[in-house]
Structure formats: C-alpha cells, structure tokens
mmCIF file as Biopython writes it, N, C-alpha, C and O atoms, coordinates in Angstrom:
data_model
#
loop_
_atom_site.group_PDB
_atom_site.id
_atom_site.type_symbol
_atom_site.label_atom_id
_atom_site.label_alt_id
_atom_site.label_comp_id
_atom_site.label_asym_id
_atom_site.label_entity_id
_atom_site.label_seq_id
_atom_site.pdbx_PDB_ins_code
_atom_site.Cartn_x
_atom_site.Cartn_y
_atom_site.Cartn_z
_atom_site.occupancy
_atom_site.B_iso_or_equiv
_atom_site.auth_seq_id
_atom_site.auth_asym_id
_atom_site.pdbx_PDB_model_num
ATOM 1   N N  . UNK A ? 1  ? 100.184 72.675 106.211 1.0 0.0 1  A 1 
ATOM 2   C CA . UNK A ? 1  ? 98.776  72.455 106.391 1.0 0.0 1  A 1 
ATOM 3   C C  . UNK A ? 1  ? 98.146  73.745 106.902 1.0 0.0 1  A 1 
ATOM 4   O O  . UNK A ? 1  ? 98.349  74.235 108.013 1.0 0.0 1  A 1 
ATOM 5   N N  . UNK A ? 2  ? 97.399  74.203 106.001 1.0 0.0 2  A 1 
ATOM 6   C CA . UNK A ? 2  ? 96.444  75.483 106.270 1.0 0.0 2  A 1 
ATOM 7   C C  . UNK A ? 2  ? 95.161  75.213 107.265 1.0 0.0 2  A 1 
ATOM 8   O O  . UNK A ? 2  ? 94.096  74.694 106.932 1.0 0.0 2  A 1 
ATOM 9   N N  . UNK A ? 3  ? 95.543  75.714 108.624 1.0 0.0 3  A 1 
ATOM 10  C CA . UNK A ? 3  ? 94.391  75.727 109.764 1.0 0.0 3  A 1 
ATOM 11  C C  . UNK A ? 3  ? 93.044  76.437 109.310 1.0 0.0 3  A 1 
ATOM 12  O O  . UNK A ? 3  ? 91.872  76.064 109.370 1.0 0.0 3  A 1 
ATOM 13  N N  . UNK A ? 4  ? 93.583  77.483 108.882 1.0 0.0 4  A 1 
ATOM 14  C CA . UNK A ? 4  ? 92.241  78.543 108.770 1.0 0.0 4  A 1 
ATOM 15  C C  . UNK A ? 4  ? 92.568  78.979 106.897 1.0 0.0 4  A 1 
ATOM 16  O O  . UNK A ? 4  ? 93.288  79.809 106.340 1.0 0.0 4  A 1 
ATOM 17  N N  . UNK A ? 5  ? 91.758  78.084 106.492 1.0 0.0 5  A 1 
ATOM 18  C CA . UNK A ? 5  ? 91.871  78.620 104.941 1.0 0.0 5  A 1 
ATOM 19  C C  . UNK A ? 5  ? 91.456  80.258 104.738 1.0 0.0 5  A 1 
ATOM 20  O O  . UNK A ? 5  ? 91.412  80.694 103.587 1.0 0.0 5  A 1 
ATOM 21  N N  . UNK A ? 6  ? 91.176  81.089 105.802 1.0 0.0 6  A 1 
ATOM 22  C CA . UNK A ? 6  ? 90.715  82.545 105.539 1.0 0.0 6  A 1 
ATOM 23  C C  . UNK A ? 6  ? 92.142  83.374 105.303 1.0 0.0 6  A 1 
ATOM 24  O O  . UNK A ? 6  ? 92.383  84.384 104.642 1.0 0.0 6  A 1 
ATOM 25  N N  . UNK A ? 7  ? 93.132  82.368 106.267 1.0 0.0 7  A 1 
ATOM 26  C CA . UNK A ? 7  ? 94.801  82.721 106.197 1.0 0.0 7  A 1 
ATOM 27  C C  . UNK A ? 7  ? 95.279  82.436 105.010 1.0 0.0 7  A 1 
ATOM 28  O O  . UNK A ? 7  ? 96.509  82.454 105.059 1.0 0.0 7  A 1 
ATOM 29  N N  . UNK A ? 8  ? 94.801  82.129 103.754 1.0 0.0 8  A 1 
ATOM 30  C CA . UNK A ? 8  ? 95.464  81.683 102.827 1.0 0.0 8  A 1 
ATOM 31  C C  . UNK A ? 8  ? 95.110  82.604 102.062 1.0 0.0 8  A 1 
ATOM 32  O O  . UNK A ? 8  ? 94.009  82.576 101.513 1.0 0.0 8  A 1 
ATOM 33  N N  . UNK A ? 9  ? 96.141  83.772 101.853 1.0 0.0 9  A 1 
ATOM 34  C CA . UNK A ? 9  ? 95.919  84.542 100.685 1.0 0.0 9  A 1 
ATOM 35  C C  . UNK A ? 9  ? 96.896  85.290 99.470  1.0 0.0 9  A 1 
ATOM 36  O O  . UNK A ? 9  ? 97.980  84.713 99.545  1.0 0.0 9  A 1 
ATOM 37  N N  . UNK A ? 10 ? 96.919  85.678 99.066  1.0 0.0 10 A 1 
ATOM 38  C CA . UNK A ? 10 ? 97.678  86.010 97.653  1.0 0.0 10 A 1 
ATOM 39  C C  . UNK A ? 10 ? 97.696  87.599 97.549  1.0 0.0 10 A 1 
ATOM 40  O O  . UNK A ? 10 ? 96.833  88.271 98.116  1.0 0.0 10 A 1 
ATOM 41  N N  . UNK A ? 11 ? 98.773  88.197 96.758  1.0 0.0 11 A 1 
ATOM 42  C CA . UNK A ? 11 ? 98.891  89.482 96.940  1.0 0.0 11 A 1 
ATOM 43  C C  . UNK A ? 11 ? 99.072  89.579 94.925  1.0 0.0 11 A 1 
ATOM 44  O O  . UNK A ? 11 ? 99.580  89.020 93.953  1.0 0.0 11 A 1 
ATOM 45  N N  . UNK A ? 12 ? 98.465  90.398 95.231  1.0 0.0 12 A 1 
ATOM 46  C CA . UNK A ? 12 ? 98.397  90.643 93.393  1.0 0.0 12 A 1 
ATOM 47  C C  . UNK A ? 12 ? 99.607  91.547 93.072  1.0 0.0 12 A 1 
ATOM 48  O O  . UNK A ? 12 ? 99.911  92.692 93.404  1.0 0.0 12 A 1 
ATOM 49  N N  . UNK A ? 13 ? 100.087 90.757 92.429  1.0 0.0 13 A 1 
ATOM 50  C CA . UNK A ? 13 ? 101.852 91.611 91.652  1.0 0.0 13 A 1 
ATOM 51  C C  . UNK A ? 13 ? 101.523 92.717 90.370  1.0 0.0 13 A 1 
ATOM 52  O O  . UNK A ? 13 ? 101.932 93.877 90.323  1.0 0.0 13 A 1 
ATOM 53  N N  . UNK A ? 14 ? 100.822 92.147 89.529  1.0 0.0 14 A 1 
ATOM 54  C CA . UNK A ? 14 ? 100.111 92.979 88.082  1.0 0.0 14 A 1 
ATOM 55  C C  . UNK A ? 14 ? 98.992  92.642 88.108  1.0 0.0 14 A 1 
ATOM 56  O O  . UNK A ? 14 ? 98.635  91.487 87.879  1.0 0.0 14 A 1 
ATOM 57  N N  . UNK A ? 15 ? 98.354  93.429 88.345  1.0 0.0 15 A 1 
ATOM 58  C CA . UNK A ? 15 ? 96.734  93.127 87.910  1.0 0.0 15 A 1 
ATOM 59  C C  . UNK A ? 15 ? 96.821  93.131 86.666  1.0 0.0 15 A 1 
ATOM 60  O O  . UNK A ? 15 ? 95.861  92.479 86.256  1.0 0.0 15 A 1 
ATOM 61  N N  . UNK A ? 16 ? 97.527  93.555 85.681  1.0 0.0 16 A 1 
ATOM 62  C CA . UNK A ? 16 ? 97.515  93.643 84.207  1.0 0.0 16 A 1 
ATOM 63  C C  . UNK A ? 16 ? 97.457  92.156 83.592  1.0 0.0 16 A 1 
ATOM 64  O O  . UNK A ? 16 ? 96.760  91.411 82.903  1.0 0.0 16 A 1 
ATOM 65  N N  . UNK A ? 17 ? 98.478  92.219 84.198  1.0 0.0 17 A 1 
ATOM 66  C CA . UNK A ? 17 ? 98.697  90.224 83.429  1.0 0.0 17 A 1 
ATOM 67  C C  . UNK A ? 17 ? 97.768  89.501 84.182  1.0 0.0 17 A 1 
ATOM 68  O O  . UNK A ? 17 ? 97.035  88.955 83.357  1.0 0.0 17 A 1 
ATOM 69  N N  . UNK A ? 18 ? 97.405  89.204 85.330  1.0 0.0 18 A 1 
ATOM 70  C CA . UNK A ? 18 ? 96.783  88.865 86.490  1.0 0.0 18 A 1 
ATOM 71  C C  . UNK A ? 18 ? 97.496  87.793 87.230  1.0 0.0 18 A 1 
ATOM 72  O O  . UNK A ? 18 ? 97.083  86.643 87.381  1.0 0.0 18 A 1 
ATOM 73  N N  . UNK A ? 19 ? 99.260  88.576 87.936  1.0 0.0 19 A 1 
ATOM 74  C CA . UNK A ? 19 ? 99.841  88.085 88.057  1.0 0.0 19 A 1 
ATOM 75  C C  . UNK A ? 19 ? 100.023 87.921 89.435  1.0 0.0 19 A 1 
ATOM 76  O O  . UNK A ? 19 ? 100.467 88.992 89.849  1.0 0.0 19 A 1 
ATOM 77  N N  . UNK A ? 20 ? 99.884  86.984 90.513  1.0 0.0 20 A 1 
ATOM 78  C CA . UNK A ? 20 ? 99.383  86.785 91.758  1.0 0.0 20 A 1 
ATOM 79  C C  . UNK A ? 20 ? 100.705 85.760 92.568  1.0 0.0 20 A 1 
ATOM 80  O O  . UNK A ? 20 ? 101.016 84.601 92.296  1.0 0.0 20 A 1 
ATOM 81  N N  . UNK A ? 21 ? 101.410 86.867 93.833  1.0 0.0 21 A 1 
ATOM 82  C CA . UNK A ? 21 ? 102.259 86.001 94.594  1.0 0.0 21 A 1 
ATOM 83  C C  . UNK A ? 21 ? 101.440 85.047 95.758  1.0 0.0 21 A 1 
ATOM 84  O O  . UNK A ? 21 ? 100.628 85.598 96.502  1.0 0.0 21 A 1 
ATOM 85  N N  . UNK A ? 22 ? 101.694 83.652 95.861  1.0 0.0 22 A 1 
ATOM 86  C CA . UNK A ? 22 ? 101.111 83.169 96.434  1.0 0.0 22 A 1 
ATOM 87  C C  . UNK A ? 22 ? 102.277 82.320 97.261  1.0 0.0 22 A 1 
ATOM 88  O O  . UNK A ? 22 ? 103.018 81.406 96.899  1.0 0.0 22 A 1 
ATOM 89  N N  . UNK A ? 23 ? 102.112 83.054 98.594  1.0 0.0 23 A 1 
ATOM 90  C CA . UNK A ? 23 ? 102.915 82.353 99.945  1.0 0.0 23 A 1 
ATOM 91  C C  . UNK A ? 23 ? 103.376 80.857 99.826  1.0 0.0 23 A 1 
ATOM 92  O O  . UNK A ? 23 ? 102.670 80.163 99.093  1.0 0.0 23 A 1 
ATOM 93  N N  . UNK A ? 24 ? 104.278 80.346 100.334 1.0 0.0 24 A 1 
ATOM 94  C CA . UNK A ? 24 ? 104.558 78.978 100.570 1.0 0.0 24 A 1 
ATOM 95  C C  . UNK A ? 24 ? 103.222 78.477 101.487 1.0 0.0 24 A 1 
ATOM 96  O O  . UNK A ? 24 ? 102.583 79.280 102.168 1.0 0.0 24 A 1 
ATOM 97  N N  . UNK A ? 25 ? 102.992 77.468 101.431 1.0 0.0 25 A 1 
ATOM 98  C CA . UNK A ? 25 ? 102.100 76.851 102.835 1.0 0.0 25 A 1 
ATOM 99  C C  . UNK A ? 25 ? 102.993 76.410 104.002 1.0 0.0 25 A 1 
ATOM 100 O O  . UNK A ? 25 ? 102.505 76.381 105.132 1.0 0.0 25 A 1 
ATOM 101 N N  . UNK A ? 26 ? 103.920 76.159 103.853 1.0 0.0 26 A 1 
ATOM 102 C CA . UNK A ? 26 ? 105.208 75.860 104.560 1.0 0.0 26 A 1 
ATOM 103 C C  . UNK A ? 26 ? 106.590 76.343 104.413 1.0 0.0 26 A 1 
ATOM 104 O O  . UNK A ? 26 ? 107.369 76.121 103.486 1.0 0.0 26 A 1 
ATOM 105 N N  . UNK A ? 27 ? 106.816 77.235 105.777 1.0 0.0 27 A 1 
ATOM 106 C CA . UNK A ? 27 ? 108.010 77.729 105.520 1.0 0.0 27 A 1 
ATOM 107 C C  . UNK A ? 27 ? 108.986 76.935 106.596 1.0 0.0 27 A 1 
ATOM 108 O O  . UNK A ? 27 ? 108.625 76.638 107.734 1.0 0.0 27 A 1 
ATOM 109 N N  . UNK A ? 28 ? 110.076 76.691 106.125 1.0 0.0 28 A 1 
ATOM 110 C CA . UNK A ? 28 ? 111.048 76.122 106.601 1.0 0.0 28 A 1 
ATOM 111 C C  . UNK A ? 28 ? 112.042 76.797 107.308 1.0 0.0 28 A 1 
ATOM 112 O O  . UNK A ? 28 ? 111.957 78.025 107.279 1.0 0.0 28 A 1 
ATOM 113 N N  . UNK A ? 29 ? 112.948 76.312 107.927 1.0 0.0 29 A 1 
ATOM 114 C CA . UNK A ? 29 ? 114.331 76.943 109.035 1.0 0.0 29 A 1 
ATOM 115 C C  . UNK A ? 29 ? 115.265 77.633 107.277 1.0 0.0 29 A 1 
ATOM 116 O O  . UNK A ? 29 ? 115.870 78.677 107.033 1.0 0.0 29 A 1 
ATOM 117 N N  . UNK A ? 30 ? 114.903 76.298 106.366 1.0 0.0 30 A 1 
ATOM 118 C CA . UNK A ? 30 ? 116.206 76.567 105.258 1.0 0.0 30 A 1 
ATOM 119 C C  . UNK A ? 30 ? 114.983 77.664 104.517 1.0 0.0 30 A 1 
ATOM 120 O O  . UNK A ? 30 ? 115.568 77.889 103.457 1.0 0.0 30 A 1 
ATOM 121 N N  . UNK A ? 31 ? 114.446 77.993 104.482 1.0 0.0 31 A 1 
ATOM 122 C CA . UNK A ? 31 ? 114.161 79.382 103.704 1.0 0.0 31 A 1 
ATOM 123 C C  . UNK A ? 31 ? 114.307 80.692 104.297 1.0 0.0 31 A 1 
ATOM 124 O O  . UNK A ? 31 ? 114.519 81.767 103.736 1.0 0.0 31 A 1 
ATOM 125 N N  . UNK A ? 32 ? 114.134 80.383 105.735 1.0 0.0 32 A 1 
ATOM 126 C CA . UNK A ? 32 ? 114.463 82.206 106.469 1.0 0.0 32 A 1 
ATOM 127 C C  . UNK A ? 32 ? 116.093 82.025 106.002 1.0 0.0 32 A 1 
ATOM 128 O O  . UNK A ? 32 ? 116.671 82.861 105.307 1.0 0.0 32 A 1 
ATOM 129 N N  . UNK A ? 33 ? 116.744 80.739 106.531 1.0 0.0 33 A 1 
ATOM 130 C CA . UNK A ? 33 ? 118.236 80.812 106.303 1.0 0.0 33 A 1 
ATOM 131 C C  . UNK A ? 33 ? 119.003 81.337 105.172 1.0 0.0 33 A 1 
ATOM 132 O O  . UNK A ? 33 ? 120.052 81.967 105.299 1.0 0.0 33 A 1 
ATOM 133 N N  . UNK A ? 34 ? 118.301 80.983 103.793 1.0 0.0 34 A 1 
ATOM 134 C CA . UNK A ? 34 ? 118.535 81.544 102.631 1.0 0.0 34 A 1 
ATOM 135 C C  . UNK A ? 34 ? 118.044 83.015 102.621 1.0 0.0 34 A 1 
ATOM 136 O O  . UNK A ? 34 ? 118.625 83.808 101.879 1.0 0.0 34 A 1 
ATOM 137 N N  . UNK A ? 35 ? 117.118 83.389 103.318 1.0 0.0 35 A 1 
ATOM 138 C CA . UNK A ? 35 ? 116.986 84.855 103.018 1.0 0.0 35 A 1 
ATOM 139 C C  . UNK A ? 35 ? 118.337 85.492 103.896 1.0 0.0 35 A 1 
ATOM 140 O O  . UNK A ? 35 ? 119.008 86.410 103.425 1.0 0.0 35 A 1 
ATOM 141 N N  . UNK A ? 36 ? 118.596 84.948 105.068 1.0 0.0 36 A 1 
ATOM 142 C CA . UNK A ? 36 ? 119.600 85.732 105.695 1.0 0.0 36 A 1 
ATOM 143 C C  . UNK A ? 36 ? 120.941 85.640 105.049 1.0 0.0 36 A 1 
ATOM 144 O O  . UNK A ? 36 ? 121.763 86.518 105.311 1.0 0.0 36 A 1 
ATOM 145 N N  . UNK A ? 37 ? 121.354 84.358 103.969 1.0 0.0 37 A 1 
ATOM 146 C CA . UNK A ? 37 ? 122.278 84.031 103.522 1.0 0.0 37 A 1 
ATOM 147 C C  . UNK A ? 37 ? 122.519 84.861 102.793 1.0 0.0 37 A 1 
ATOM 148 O O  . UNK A ? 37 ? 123.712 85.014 102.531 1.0 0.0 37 A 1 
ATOM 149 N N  . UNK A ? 38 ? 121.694 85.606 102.254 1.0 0.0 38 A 1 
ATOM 150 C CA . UNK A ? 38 ? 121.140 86.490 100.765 1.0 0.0 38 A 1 
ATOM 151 C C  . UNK A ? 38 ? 121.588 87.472 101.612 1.0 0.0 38 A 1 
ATOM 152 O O  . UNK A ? 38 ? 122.811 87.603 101.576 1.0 0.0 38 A 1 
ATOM 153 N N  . UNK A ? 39 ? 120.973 88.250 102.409 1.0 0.0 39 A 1 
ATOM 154 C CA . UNK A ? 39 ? 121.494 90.051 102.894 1.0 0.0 39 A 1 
ATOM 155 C C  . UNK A ? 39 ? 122.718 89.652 103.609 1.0 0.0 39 A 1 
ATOM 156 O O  . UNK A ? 39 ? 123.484 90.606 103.742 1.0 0.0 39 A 1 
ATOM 157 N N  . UNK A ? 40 ? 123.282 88.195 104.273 1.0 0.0 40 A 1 
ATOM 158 C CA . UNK A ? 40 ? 125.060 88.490 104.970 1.0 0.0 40 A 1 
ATOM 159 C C  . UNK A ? 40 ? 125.825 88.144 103.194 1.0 0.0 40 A 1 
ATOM 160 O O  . UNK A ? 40 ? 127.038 88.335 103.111 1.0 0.0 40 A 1 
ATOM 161 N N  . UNK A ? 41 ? 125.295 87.803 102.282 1.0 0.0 41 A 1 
ATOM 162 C CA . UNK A ? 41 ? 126.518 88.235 100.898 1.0 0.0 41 A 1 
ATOM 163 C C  . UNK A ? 41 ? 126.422 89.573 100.188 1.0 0.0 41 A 1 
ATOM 164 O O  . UNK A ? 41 ? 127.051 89.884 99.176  1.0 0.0 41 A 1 
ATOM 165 N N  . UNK A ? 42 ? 125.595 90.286 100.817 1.0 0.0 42 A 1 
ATOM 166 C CA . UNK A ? 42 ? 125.034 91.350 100.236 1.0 0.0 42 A 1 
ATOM 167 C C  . UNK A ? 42 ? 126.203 93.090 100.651 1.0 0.0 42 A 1 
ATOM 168 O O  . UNK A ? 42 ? 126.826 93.324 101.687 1.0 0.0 42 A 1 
ATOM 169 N N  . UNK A ? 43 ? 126.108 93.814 99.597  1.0 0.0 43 A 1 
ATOM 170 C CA . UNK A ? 43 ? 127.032 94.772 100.328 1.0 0.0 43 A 1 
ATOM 171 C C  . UNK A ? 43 ? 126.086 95.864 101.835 1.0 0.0 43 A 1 
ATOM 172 O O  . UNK A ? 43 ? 126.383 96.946 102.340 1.0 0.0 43 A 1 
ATOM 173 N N  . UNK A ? 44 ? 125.116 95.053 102.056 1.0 0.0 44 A 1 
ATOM 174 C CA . UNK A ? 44 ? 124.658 95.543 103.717 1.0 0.0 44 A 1 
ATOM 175 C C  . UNK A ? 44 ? 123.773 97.084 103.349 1.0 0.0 44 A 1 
ATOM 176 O O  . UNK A ? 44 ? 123.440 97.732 104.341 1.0 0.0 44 A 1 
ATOM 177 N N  . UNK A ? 45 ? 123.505 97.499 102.348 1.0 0.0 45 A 1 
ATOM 178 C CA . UNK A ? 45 ? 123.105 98.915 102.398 1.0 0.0 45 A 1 
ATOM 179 C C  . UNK A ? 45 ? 121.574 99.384 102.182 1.0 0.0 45 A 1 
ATOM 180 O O  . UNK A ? 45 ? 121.132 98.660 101.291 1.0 0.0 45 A 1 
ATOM 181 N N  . UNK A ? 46 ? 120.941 99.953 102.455 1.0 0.0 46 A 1 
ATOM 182 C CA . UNK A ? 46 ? 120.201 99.970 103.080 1.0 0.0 46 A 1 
ATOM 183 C C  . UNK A ? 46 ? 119.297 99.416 102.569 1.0 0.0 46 A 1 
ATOM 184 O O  . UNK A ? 46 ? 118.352 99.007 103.243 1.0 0.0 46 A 1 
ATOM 185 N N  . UNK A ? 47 ? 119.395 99.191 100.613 1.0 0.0 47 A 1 
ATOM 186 C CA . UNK A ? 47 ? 118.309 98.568 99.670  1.0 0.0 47 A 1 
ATOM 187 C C  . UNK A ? 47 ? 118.151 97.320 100.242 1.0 0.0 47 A 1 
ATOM 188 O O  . UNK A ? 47 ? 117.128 96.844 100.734 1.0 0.0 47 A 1 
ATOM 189 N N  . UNK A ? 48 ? 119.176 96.863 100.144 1.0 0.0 48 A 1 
ATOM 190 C CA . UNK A ? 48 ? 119.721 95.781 100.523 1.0 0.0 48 A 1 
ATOM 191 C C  . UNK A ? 48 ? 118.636 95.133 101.944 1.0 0.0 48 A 1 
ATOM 192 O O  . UNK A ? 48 ? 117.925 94.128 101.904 1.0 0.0 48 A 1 
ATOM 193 N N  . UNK A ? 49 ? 118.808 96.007 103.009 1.0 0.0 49 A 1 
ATOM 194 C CA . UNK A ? 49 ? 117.749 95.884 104.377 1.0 0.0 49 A 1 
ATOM 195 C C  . UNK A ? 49 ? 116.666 95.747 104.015 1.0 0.0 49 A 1 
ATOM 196 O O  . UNK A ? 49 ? 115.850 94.910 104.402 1.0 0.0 49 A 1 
ATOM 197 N N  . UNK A ? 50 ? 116.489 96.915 102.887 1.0 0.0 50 A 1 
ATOM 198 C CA . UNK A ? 50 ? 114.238 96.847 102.208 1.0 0.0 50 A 1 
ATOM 199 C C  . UNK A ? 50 ? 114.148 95.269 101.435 1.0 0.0 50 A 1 
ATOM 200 O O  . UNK A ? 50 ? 113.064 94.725 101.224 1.0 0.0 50 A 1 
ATOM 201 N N  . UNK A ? 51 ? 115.296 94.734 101.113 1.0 0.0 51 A 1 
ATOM 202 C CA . UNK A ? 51 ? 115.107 93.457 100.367 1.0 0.0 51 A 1 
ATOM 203 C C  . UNK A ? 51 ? 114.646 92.435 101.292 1.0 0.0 51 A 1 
ATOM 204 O O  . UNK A ? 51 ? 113.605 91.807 101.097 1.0 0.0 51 A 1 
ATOM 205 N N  . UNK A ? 52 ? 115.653 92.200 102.629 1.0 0.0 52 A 1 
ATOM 206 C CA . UNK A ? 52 ? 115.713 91.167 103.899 1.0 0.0 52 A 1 
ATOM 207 C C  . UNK A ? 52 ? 113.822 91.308 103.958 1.0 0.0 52 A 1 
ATOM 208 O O  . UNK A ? 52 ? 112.987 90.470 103.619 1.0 0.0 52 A 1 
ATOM 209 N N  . UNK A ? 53 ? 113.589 92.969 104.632 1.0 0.0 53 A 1 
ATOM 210 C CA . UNK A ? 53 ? 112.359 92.675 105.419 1.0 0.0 53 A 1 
ATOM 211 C C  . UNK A ? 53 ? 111.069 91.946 104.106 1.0 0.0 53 A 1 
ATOM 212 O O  . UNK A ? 53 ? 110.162 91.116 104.162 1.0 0.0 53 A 1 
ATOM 213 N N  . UNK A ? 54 ? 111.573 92.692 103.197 1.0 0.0 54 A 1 
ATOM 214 C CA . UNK A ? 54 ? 110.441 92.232 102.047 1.0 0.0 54 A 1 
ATOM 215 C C  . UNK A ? 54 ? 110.132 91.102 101.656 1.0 0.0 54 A 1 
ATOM 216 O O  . UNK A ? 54 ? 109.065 90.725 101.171 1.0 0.0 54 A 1 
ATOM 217 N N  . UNK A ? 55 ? 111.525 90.260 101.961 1.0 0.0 55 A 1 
ATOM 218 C CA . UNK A ? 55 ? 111.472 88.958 101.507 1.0 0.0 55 A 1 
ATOM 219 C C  . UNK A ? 55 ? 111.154 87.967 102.661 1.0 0.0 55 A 1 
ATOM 220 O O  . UNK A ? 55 ? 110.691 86.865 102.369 1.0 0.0 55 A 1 
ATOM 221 N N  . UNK A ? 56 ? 111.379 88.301 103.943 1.0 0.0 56 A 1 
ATOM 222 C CA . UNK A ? 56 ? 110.816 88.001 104.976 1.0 0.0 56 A 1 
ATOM 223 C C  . UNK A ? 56 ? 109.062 88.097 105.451 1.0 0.0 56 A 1 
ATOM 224 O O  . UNK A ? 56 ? 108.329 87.318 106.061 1.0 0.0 56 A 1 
ATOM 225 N N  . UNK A ? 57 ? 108.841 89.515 104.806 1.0 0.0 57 A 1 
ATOM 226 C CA . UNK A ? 57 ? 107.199 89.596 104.602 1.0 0.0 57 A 1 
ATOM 227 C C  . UNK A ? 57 ? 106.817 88.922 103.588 1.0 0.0 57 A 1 
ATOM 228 O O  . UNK A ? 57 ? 105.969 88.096 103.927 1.0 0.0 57 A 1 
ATOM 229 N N  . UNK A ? 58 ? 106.965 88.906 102.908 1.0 0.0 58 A 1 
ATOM 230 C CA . UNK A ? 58 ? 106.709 87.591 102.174 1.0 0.0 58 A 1 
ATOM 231 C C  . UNK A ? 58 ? 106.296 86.199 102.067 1.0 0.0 58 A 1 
ATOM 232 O O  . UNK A ? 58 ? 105.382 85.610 101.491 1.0 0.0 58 A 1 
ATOM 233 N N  . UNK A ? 59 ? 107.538 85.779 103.016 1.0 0.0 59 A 1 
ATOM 234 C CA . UNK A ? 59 ? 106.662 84.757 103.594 1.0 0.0 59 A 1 
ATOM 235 C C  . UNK A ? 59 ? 105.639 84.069 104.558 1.0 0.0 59 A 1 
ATOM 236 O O  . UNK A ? 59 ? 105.646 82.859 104.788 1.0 0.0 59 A 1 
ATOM 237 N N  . UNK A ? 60 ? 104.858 84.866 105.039 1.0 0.0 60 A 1 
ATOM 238 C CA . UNK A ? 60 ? 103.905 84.861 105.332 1.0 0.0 60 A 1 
ATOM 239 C C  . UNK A ? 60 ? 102.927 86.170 105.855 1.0 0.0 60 A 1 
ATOM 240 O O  . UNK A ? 60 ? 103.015 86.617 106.998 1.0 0.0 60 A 1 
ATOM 241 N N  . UNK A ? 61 ? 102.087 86.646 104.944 1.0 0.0 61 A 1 
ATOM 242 C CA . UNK A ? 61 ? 101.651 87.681 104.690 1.0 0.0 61 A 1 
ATOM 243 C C  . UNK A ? 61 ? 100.344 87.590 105.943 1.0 0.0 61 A 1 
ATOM 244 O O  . UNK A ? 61 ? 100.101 86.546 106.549 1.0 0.0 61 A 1 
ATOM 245 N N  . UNK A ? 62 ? 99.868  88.418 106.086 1.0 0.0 62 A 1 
ATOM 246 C CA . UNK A ? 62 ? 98.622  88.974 107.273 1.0 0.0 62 A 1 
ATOM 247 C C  . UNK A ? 62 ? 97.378  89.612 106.053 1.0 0.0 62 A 1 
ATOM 248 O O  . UNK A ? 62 ? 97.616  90.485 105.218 1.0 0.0 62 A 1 
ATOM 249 N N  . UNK A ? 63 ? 96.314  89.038 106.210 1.0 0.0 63 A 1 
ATOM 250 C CA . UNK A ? 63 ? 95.241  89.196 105.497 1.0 0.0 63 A 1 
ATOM 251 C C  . UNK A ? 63 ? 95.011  90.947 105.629 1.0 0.0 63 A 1 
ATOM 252 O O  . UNK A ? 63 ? 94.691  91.774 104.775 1.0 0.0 63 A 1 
ATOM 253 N N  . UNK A ? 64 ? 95.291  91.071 106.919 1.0 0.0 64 A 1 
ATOM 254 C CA . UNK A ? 64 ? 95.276  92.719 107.343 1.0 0.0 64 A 1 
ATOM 255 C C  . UNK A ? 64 ? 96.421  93.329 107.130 1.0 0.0 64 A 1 
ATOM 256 O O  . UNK A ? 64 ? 96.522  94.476 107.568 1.0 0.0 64 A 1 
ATOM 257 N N  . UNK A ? 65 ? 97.420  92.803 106.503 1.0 0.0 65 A 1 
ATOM 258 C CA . UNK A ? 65 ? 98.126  93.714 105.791 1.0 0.0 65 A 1 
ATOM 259 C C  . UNK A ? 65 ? 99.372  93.925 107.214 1.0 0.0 65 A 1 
ATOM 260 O O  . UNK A ? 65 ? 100.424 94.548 107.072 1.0 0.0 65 A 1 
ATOM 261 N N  . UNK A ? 66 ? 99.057  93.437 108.162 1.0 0.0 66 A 1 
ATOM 262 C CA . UNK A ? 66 ? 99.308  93.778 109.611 1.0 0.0 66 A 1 
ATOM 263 C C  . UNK A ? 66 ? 100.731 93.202 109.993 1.0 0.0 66 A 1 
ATOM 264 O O  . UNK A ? 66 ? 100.743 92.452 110.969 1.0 0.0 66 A 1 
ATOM 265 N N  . UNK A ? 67 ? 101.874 93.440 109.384 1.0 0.0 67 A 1 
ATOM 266 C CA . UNK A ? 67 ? 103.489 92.189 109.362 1.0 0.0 67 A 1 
ATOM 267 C C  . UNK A ? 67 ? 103.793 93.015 110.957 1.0 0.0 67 A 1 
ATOM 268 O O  . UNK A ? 67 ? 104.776 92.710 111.632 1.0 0.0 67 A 1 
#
C-alpha cells in the first residue's frame, strides 16, 4: 500500500522502446533473501557486488535518486 503516491515511481530502462522498471509496491523478507541467495551462489567478485547493490536499489528507488 502506497502512502504517498509521489513515492511511486518508475525508472526508464529504453526510452527507445519506452521501456519502464517499475518497483514492487511490496517488498518482502523472501525477496531481499533471494537477492542475497543470488550474490552467496555467486563467484563473490566484484561484478558480482555491483549486481547485490543494484538489485537491492532496485527495490525501492528514491524519487531523488538519493539510495
């Protein structure tokens, strides 16, 4: 449930296609868990780290850009 619909926003992937990631409204214990599940099967290196935080920013983005 979105408190402040101004928090609800979308990050544009291709503007070409007009292809738009749009946040869960609800994130769960089992989705951070799967992201961590994802970088402890992972060979740990450093791409690997830019994946964790990315996919962690991800889920829930700051209108200001501000993680």
């Amino acid at each position: 449930m979105r408190i402040n619909e101004d928090d609800w926003i979308g990050v544009t992937v291709d503007k070409n296609s007009n292809t738009n990631y749009i946040p869960p409204e609800i994130v769960t214990r089992q989705n951070i868990q799967n992201i961590v599940d994802q970088y402890n099967h992972s060979q740990k290196a450093a791409a690997d780290a830019w994946r964790i935080f990315t996919a962690l920013s991800k889920v829930q983005p700051f209108q200001d850009g501000n993680k």
